[in-house]
C-alpha positions as CSV (number, residue, x, y, z in Angstrom):
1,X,21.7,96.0,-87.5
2,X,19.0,96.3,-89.5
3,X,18.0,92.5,-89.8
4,X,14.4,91.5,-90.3
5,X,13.7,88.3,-88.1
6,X,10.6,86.2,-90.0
7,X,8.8,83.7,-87.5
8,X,7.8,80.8,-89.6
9,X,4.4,79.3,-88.7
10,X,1.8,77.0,-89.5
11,X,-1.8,76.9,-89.2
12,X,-2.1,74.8,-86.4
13,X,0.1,77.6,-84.7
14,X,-2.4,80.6,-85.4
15,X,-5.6,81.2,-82.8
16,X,-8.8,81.9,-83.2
17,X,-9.1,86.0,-84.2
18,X,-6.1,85.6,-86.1
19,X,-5.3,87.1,-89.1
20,X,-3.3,85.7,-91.3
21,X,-1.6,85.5,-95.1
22,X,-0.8,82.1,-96.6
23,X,3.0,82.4,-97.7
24,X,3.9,78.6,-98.3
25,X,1.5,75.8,-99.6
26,X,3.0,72.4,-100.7
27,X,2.5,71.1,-104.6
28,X,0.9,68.6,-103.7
29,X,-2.0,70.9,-101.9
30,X,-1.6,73.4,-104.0
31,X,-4.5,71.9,-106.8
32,X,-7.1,71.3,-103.3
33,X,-6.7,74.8,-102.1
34,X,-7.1,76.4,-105.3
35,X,-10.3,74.9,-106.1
36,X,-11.5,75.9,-102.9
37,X,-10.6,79.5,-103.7
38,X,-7.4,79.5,-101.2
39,X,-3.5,80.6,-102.7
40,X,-0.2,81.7,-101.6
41,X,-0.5,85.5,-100.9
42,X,-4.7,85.5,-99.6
43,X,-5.7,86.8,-96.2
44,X,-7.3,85.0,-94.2
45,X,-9.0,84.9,-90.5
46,X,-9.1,82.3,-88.0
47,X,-12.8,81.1,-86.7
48,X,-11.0,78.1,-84.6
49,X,-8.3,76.1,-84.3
50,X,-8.8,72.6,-82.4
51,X,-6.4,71.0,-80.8
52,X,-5.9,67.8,-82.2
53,X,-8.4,68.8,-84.8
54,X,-8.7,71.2,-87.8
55,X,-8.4,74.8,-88.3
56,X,-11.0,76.7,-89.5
57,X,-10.8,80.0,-91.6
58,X,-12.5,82.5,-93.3
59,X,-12.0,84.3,-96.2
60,X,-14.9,86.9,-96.9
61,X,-18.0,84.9,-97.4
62,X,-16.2,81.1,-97.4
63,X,-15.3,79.1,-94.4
64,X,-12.8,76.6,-94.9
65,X,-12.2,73.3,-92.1
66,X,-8.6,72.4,-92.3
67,X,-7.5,68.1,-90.6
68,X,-4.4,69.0,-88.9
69,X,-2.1,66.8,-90.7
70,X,-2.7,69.3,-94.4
71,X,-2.7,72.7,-91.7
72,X,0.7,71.7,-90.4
73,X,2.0,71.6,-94.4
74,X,0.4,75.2,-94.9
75,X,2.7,78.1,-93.6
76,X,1.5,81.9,-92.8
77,X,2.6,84.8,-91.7
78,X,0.6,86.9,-88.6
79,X,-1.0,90.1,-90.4
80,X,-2.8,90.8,-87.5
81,X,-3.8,89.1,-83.8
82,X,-6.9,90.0,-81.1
């Protein structure tokens, strides 16, 4: 009783409208994303997501295109969905 059941996901799982927080981002991205004004913990919103191509995001005034292979590496939680 009482559990909390967390659905792990990835970007390439999230749709378009989505709103999302980044909870995992891999060392090795880590540097990239930072630089481009993106860490662990920021909220984000989904303008597209491609199949077979990248996800796009926005944070406030930025928009971000993410290739598939470095969204797949970047997990989130759903903060909210349309």
């Amino acid at each position: 009783m009482g559990e909390l059941l967390l659905l792990r996901m990835n970007l390439k799982s999230i749709k378009s409208g989505d709103k999302i927080e980044i909870t995992v981002i891999p060392e090795e991205l880590t540097g990239d994303l930072l630089r481009l004004g993106i860490s662990i913990g920021d909220e984000v919103i989904c303008i597209s997501s491609i199949p077979g191509g990248p996800v796009i995001l926005q944070q406030e005034l930025l928009e971000l295109a993410l290739g598939e292979k470095f969204a797949k590496q970047i997990e989130c939680r759903l903060v909210e969905n349309q």
